[in-house]
N, C-alpha and C positions, 0 to 999 in steps of 0.2 A: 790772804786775798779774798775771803768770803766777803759778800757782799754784807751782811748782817754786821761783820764786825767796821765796814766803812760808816756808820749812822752813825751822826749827830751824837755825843757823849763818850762815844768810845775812844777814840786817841786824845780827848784829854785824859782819860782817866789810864792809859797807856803810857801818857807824859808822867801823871802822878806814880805809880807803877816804877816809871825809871827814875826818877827822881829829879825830874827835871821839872816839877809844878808841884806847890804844897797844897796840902788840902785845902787850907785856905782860898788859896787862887783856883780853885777848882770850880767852883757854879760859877763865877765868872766868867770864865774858857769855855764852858759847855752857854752858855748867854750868850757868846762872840760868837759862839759858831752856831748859835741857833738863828742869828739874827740874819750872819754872813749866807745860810744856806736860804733864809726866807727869803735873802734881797736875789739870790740867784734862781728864784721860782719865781718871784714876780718878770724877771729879766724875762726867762723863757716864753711866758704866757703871753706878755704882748707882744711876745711877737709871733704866737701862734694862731692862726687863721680862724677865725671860727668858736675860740674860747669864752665862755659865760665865765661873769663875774660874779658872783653871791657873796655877800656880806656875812650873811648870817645863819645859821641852820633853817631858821621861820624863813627866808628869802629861797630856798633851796623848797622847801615842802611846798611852796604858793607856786613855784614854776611847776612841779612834777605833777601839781594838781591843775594847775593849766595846759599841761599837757605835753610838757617841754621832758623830749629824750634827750642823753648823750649821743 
């Protein structure tokens, strides 16, 4: 139940481990749930109050140098 071993890679490679995923299917499953965990951060953020959106790291430096805190 550590929170470390619930991230993104781990129970696929838990499934491969039990034999229930070959290695083969293995970046796959760790790609399904990287994407599945992305579209569940995007869910959260619109609809938190107040969230900035950056693109890009350079989009992130040009705010902090304009002045913009979290």
């Amino acid at each position: 139940h550590l929170a470390a071993l619930q991230a993104v890679g781990y129970a696929e490679v838990a499934r491969l481990l039990d034999g229930q995923l070959s290695a083969a299917e293995l970046p796959a499953a760790i790609v399904r749930s990287t994407r599945q965990y992305a579209r569940r951060q995007r869910t959260w953020f619109r609809k938190e109050p107040g969230a900035v959106r950056l693109a890009t790291a350079d989009e992130l430096t040009r705010a902090i140098d304009a002045g913009w805190r979290p």
